[in-house]
The first five atom37 places (N, CA, C, CB, O) and aatype in JSON, in Angstrom:
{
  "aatype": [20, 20, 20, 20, 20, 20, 20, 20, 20, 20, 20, 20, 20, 20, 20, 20, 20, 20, 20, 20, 20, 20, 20, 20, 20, 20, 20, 20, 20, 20, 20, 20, 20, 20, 20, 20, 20, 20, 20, 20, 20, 20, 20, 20, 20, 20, 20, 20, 20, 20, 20, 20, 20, 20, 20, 20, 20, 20, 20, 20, 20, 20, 20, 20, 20, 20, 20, 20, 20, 20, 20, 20, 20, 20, 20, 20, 20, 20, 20, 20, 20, 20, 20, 20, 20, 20, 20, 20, 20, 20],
  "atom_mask": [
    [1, 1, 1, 1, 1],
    [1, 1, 1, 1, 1],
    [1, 1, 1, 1, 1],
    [1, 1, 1, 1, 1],
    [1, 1, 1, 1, 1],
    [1, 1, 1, 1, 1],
    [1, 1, 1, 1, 1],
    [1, 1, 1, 1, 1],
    [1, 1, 1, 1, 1],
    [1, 1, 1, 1, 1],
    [1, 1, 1, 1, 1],
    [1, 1, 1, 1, 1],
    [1, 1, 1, 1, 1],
    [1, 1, 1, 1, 1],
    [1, 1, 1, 1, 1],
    [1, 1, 1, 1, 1],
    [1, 1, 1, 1, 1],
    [1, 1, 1, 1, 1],
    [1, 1, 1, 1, 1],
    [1, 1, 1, 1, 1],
    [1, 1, 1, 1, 1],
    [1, 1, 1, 1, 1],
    [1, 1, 1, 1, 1],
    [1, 1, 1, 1, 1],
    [1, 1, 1, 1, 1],
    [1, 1, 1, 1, 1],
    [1, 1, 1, 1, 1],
    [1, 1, 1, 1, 1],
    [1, 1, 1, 1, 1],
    [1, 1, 1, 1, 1],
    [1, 1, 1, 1, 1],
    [1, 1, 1, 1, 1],
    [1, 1, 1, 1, 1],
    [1, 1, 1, 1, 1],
    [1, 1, 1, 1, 1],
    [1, 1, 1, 1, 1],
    [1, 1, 1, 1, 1],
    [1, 1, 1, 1, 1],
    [1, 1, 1, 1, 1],
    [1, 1, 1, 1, 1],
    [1, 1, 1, 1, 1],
    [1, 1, 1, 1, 1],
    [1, 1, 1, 1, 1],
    [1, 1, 1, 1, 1],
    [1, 1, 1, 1, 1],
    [1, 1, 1, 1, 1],
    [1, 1, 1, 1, 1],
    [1, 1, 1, 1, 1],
    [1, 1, 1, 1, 1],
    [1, 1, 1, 1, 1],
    [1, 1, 1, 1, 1],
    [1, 1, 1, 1, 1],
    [1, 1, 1, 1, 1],
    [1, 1, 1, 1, 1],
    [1, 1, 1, 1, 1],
    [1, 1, 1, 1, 1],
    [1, 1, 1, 1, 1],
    [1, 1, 1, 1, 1],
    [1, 1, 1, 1, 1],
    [1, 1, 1, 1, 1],
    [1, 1, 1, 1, 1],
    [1, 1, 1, 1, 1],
    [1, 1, 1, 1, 1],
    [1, 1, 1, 1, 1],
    [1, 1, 1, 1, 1],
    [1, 1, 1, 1, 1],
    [1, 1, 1, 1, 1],
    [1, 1, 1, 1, 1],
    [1, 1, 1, 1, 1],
    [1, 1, 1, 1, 1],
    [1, 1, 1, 1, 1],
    [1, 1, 1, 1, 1],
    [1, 1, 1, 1, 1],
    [1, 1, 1, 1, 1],
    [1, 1, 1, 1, 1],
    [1, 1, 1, 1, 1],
    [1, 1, 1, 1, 1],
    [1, 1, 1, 1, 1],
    [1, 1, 1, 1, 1],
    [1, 1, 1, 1, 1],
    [1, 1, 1, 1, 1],
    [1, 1, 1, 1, 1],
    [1, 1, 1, 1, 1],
    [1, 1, 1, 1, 1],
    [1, 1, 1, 1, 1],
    [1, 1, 1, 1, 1],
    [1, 1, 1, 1, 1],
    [1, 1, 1, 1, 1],
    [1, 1, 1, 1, 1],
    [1, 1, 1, 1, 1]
  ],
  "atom_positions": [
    [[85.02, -30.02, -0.08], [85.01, -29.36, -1.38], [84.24, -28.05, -1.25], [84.38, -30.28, -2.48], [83.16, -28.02, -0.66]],
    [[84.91, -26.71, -1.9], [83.96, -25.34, -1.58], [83.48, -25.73, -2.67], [84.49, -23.65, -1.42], [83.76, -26.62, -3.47]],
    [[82.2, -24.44, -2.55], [80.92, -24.58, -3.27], [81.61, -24.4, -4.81], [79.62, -23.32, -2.76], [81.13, -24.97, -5.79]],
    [[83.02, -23.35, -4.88], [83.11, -23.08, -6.13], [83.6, -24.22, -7.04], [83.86, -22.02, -6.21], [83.47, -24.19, -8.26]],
    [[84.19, -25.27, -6.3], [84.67, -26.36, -6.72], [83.59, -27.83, -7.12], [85.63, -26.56, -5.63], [83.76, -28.69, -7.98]],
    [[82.41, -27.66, -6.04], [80.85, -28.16, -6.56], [80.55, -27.76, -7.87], [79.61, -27.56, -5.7], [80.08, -28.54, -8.7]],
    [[80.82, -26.54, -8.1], [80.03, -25.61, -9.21], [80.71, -26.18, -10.39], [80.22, -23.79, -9.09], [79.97, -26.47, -11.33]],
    [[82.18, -26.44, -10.54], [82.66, -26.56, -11.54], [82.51, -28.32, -11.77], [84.04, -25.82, -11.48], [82.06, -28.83, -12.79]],
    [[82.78, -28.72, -11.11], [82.26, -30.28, -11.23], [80.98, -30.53, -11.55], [82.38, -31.03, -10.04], [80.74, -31.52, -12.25]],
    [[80.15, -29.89, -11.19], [78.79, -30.13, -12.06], [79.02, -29.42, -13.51], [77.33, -29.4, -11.24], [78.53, -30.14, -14.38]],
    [[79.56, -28.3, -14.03], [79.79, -28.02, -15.17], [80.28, -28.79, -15.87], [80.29, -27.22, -15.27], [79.64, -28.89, -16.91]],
    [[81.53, -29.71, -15.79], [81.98, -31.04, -16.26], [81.16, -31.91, -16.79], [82.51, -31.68, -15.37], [81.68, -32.46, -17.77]],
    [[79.7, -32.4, -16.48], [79.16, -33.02, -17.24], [78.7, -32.57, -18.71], [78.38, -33.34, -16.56], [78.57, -33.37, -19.64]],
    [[78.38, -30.69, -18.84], [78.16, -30.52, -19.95], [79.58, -30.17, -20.44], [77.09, -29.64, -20.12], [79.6, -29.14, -21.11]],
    [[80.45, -30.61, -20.31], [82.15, -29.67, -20.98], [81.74, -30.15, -22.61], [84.42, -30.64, -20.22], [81.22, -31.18, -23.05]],
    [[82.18, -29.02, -23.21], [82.23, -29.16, -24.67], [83.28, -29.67, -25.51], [82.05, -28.09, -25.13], [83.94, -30.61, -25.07]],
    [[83.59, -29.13, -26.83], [85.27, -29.96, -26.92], [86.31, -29.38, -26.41], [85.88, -30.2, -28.34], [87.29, -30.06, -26.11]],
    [[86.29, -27.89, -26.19], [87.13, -27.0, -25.76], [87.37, -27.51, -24.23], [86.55, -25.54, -25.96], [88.36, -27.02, -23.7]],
    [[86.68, -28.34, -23.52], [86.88, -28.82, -22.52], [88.23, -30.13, -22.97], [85.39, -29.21, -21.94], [89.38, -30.23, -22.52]],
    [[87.59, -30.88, -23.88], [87.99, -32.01, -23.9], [89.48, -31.87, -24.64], [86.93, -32.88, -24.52], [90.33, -32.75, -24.71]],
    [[89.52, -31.12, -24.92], [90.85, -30.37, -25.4], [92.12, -29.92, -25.01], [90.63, -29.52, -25.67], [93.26, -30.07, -25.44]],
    [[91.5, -29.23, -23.91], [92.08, -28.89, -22.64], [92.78, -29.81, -21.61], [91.15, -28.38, -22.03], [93.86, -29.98, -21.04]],
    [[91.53, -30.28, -21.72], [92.03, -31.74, -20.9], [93.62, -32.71, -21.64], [90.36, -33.03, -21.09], [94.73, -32.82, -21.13]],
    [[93.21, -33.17, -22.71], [94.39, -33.62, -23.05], [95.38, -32.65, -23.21], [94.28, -34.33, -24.07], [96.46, -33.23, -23.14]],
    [[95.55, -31.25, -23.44], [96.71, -31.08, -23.32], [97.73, -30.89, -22.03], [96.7, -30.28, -23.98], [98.96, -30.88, -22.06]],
    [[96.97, -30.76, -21.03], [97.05, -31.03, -19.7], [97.84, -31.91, -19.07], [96.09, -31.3, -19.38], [98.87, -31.88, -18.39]],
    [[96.64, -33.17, -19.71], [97.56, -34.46, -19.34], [98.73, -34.8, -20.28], [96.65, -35.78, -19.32], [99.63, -35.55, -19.91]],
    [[98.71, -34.11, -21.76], [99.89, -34.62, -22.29], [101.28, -33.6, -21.41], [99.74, -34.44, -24.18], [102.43, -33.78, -21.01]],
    [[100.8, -33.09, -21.45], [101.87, -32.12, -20.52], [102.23, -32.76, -19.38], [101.3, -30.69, -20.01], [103.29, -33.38, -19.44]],
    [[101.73, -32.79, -18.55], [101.82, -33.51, -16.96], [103.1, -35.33, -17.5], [99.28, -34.15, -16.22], [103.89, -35.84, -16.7]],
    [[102.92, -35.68, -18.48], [103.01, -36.51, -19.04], [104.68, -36.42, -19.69], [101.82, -36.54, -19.82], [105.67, -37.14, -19.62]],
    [[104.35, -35.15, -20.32], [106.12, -34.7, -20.73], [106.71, -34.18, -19.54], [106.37, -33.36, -21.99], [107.86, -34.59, -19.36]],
    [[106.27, -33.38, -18.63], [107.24, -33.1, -17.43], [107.5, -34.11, -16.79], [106.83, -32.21, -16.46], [108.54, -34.09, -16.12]],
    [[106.69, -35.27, -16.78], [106.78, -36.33, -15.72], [106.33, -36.54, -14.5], [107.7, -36.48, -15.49], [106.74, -37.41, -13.73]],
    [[105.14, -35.44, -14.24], [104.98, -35.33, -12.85], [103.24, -36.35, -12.52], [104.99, -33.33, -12.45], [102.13, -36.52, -13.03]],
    [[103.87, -36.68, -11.59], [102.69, -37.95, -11.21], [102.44, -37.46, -9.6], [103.44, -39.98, -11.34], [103.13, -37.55, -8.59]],
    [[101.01, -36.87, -9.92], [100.68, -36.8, -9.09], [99.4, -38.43, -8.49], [100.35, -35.37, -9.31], [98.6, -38.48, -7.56]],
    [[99.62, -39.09, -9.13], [98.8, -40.1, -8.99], [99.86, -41.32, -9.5], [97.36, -39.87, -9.84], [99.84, -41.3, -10.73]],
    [[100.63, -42.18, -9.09], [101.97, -42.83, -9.82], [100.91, -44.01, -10.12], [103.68, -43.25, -8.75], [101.62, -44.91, -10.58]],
    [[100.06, -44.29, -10.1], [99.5, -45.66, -11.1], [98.9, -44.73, -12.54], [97.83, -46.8, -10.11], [98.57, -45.3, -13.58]],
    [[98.85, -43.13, -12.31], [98.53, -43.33, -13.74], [99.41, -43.19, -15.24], [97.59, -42.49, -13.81], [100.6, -42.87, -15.24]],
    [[98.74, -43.46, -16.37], [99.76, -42.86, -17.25], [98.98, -42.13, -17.9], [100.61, -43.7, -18.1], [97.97, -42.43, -18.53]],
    [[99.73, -40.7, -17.64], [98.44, -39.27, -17.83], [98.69, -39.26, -19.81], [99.23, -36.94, -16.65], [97.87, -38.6, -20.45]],
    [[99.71, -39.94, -20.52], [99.25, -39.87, -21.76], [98.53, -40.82, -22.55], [100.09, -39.61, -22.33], [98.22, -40.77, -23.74]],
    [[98.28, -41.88, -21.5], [97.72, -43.3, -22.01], [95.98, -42.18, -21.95], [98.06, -45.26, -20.53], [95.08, -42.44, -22.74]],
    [[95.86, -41.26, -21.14], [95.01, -41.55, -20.46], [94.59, -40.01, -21.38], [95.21, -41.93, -18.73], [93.37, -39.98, -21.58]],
    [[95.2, -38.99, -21.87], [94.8, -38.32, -22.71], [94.9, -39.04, -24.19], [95.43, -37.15, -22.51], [94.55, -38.31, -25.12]],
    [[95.27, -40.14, -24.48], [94.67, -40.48, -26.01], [93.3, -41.21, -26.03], [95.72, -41.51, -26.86], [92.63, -41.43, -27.04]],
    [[93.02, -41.5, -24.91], [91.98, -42.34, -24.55], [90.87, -41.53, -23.39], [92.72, -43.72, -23.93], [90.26, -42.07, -22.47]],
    [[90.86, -39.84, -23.88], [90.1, -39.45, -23.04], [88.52, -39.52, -23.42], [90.57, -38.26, -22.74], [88.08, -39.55, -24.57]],
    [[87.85, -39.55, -22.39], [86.17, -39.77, -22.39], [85.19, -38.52, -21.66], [85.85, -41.29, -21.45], [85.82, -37.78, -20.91]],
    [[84.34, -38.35, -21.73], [84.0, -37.54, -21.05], [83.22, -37.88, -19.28], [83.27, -36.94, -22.06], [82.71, -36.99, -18.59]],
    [[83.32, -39.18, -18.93], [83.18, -39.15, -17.68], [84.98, -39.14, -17.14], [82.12, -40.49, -17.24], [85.33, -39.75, -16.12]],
    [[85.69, -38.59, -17.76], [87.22, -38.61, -16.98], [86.86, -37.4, -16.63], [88.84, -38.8, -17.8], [86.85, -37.39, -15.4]],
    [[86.5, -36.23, -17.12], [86.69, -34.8, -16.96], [86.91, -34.63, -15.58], [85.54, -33.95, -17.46], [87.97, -34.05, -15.36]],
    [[86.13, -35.0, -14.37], [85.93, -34.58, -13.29], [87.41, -34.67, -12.85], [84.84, -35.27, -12.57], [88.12, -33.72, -12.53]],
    [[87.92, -36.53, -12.91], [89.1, -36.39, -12.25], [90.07, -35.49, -13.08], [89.67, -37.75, -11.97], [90.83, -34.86, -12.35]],
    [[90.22, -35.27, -14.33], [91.23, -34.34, -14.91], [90.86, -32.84, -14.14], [91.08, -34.29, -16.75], [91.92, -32.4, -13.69]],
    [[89.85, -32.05, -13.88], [89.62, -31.15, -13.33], [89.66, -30.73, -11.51], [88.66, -31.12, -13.92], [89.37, -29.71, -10.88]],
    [[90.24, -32.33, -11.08], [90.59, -32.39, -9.86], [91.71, -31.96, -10.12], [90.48, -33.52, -9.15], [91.96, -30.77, -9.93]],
    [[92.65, -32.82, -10.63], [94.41, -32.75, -11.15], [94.65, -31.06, -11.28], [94.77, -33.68, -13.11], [95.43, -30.43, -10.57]],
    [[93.79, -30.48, -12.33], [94.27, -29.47, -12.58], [94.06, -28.41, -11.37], [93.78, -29.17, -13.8], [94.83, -27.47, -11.13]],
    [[93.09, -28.68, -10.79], [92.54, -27.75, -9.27], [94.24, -27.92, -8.26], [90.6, -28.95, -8.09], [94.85, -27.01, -7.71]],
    [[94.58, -29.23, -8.32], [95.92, -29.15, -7.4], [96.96, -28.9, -7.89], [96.28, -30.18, -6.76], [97.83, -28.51, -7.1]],
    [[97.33, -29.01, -9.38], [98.29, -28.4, -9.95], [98.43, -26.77, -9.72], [98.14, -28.76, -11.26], [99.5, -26.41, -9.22]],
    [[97.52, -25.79, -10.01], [96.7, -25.02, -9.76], [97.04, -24.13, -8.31], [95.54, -25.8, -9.82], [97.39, -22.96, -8.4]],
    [[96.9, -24.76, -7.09], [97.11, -24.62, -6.11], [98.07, -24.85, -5.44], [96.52, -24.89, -5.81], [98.4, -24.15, -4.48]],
    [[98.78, -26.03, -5.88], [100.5, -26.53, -5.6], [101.56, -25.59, -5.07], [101.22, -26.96, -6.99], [102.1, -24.87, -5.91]],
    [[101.79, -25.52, -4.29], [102.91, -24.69, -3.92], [104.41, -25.2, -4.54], [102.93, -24.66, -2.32], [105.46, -24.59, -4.76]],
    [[104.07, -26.42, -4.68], [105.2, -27.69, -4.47], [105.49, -27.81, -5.99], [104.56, -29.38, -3.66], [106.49, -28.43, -6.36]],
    [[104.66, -27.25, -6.85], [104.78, -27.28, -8.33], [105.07, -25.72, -8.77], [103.33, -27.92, -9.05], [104.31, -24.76, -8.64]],
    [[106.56, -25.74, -9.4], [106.87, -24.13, -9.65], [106.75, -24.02, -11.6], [108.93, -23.65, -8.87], [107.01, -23.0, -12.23]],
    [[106.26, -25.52, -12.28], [106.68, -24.96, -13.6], [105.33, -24.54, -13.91], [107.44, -25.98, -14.73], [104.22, -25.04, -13.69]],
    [[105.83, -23.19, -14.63], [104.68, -22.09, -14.83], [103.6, -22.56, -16.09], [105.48, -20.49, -15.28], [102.44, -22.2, -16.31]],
    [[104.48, -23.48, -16.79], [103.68, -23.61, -18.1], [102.91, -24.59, -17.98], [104.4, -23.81, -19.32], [102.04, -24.8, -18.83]],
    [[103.1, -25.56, -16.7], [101.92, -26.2, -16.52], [100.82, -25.91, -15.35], [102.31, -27.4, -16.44], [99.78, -26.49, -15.04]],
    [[101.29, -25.12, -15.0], [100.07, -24.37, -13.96], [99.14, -23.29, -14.74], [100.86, -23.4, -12.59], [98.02, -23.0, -14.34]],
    [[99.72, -22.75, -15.86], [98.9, -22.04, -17.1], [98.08, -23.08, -17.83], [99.93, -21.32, -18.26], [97.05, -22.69, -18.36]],
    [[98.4, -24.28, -17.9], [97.46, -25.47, -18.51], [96.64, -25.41, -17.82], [97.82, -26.84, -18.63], [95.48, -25.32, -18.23]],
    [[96.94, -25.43, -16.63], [96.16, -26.27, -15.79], [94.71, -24.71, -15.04], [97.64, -27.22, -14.31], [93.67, -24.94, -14.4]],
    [[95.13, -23.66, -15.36], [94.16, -22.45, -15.53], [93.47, -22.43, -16.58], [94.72, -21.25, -15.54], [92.36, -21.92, -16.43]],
    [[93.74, -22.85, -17.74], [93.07, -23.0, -19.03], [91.99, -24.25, -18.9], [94.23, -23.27, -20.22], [90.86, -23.89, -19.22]],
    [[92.06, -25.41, -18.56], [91.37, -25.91, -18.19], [89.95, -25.44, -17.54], [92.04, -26.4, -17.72], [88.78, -25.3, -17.92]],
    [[90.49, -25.33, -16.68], [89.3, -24.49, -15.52], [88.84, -23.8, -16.03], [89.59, -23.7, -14.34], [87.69, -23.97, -16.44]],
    [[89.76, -22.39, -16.3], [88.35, -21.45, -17.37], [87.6, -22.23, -18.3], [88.96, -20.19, -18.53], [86.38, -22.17, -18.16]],
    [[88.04, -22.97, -19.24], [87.28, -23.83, -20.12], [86.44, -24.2, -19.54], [87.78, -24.8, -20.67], [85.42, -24.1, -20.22]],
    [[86.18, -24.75, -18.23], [84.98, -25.44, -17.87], [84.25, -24.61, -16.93], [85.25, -26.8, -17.31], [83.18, -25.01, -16.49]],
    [[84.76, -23.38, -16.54], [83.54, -22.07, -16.26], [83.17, -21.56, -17.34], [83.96, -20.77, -15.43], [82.08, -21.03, -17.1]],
    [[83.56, -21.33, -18.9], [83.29, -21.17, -19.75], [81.96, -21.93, -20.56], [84.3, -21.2, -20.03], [81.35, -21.63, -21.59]],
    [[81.83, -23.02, -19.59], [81.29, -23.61, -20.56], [79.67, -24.33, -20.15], [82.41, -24.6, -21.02], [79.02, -24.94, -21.0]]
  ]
}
């Protein structure tokens, strides 16, 4: 993990709602495209029922969405930037 990716995972513990916000729309998204990057989860079970010790792994998800070569839809790689700023934001 680079340091910048340390940095933001420790920010995750203080994320605000704009974090938590983010987060579910993320996963509700990931959720309407269908894309499982993890196939045991269910990313909308899992945004109606978000908490704030999930953040980290939602801010993993979005780091590889993010970086994906293998993922071309734009509107969820813009989620998945919104996220992140949210939680350097915060």
């Amino acid at each position: 993990m680079d340091k910048k990716t340390e940095e933001l995972m420790k920010k995750c513990e203080s994320g605000g709602t704009d974090v938590m916000e983010s987060c579910k729309v993320l996963l509700e998204m990931m959720d309407k495209k269908d894309l499982k990057l993890d196939p045991n989860e269910n990313y909308l079970s899992m945004a109606e029922n978000i908490k704030r010790k999930d953040i980290p792994k939602v801010l993993e998800m979005a780091l590889k969405i993010r970086e994906s070569g293998d993922i071309k839809d734009t509107e969820l790689k813009n989620a998945a930037s919104v996220l992140i700023r949210a939680i350097e934001m915060s």
